[in-house]
C-alpha positions as CSV (number, residue, x, y, z in Angstrom):
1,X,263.2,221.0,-26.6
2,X,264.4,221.6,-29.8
3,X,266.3,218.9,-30.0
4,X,263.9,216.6,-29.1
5,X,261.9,218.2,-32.1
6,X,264.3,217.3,-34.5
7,X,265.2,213.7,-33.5
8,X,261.4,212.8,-33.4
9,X,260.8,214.3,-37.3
10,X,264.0,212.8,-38.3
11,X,262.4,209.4,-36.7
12,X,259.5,209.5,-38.0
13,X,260.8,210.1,-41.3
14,X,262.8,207.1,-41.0
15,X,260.0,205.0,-40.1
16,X,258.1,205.9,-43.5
17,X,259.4,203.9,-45.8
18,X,259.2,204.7,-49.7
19,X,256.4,203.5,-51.7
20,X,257.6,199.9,-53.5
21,X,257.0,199.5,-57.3
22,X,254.3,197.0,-56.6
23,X,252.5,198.5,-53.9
24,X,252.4,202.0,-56.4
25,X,250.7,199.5,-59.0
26,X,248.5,197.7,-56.5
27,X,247.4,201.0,-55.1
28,X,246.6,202.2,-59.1
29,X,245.0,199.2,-60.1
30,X,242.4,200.2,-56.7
31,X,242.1,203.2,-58.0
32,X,241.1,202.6,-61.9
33,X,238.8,199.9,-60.9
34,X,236.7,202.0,-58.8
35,X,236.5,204.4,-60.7
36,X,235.9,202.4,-63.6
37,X,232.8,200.6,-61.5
38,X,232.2,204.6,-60.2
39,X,231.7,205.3,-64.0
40,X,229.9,202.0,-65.1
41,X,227.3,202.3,-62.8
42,X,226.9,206.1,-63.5
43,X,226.7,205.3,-67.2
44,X,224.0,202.9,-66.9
45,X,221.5,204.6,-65.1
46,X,222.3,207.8,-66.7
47,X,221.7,205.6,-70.1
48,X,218.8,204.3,-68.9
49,X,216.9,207.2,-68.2
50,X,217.6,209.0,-70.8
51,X,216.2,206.2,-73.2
52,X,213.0,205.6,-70.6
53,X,212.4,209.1,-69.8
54,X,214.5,211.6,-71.6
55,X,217.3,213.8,-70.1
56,X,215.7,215.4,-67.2
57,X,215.0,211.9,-65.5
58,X,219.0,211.8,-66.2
59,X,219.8,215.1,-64.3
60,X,217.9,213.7,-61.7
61,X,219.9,210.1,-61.8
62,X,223.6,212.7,-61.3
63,X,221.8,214.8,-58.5
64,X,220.9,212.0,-56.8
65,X,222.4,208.8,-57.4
66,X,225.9,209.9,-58.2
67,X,226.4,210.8,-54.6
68,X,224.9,207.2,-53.5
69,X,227.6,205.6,-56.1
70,X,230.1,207.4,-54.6
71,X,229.6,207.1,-51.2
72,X,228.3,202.8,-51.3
73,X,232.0,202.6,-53.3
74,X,233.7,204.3,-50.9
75,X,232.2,202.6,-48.0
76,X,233.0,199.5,-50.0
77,X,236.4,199.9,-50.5
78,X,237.8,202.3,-47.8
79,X,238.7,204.7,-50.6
80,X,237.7,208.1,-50.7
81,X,236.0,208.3,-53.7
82,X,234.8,212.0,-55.3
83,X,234.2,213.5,-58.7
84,X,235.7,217.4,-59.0
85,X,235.4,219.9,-61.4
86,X,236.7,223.1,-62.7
87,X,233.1,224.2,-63.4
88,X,230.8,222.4,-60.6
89,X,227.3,221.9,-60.9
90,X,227.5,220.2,-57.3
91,X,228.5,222.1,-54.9
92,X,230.3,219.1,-53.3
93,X,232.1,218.8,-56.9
94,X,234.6,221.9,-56.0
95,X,238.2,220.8,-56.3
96,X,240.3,221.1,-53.4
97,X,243.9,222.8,-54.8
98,X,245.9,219.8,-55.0
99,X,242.7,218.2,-57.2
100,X,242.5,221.9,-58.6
101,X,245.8,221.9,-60.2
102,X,246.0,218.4,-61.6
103,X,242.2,219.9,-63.4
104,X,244.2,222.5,-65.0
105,X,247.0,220.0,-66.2
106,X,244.3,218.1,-67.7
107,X,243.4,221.4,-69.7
108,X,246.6,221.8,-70.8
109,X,248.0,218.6,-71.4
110,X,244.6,218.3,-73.6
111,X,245.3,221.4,-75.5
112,X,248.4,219.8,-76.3
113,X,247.1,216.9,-77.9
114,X,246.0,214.0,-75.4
115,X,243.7,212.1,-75.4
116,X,241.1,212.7,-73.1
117,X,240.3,209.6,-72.3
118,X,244.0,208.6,-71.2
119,X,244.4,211.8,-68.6
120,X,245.3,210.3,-65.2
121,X,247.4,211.8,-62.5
122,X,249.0,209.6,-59.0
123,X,251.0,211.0,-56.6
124,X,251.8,209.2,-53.1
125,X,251.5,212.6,-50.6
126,X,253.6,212.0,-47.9
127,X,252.3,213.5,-44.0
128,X,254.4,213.4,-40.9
129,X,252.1,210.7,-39.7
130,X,250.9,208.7,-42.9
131,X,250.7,209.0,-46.1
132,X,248.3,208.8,-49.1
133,X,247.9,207.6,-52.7
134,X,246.0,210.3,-55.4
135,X,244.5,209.1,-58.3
136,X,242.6,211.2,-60.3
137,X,240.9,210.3,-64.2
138,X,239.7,213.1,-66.3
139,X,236.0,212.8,-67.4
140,X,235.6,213.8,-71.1
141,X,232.3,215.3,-72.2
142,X,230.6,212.9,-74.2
143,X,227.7,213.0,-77.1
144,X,225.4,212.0,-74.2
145,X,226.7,214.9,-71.9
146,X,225.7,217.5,-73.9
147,X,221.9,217.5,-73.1
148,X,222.6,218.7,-70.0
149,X,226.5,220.4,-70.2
150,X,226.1,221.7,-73.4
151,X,225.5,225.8,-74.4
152,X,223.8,227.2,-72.0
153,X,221.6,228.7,-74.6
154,X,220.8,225.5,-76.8
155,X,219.8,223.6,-73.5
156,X,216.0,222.5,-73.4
157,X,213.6,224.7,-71.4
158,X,212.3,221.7,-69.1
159,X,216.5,221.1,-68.5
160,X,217.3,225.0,-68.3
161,X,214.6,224.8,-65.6
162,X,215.2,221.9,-63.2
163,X,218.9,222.4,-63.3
164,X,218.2,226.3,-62.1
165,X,215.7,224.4,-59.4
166,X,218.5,221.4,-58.2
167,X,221.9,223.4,-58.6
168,X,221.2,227.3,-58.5
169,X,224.9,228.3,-58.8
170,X,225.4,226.1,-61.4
171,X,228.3,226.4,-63.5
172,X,228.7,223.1,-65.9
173,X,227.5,223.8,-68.8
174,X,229.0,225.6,-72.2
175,X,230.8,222.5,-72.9
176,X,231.5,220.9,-76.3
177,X,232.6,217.2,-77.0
178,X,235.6,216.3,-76.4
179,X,236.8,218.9,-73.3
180,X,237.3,217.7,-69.3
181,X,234.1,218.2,-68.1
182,X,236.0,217.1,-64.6
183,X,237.6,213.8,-62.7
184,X,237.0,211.2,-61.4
185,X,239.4,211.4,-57.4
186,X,240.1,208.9,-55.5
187,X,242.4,209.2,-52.5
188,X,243.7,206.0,-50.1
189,X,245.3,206.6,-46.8
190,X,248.8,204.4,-46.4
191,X,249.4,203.6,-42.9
């Protein structure tokens, strides 16, 4: 019985070949353009309500369109795509470890000088079965972020109150331009 264990992992370890050059950049280019459309989108309606109807109309745009975006992107693409963070206001935003750890190598490859805006992480996770491509963008806190991530204690009243209302464990806020408010994940299963 043994045996027969070993031959069939050693088989199927065989029969998953490694990742080729192009298929790693054809499964990163899927990745940055949907997260780049993820973000778009996002930006835009976020921009527009702030402009129409001021930053609470924009909480309400992340509680509940963000989710929609996601989900309508995923559906369209048969990627999983998710936004984590270190700090969630969502509590769909937690990071699983794997997404956990590339968060805190953000933080520190930040504190070490990057850019922000350039922080990306892929790995191709191999399973006995399949495999799967991670992709993960760091979202820096922005001007525009800050009326509703910013200090806790500088945030409006009318913001300090719906955000208690739509996220009562919430813990995004205290951030300053320039730091990882989170990431953008993406994940795509390989045969």
């Amino acid at each position: 019985m043994q045996t027969s264990l070993r031959i069939l992992c050693l088989f199927a370890l065989c029969c998953v070949s490694p990742l080729k050059a192009s298929e790693h950049s054809e499964h990163l280019q899927a990745s940055q353009a949907v997260v780049q459309a993820f973000a778009q989108q996002l930006m835009t309606q976020l921009q527009t309500a702030v402009q129409s109807q001021g930053p609470v109309q924009a909480i309400e745009i992340c509680h509940t369109q963000a989710p929609k975006i996601a989900q309508a992107l995923s559906e369209e693409t048969g990627l999983l795509v998710t936004r984590v963070s270190l700090k969630p206001r969502n509590p769909d935003s937690v990071p699983r470890p794997w997404q956990q750890a590339v968060l805190k190598d953000f933080e520190a490859r930040l504190a070490a000088g990057e850019n922000p805006q350039d922080l990306e992480y892929t790995k191709l996770r191999r399973h006995l079965w399949r495999s799967e491509f991670r992709y993960m963008k760091a979202i820096p806190t922005i001007g525009l972020c800050l009326n509703c991530h910013g200090s806790a204690a500088d945030l409006a009243p009318e913001i300090s109150e719906i955000l208690a209302t739509l996220y009562p464990a919430d813990q995004a806020v205290d951030y300053t331009e320039g730091q990882i408010r989170g990431a953008f994940s993406v994940v795509q299963r390989i045969r």
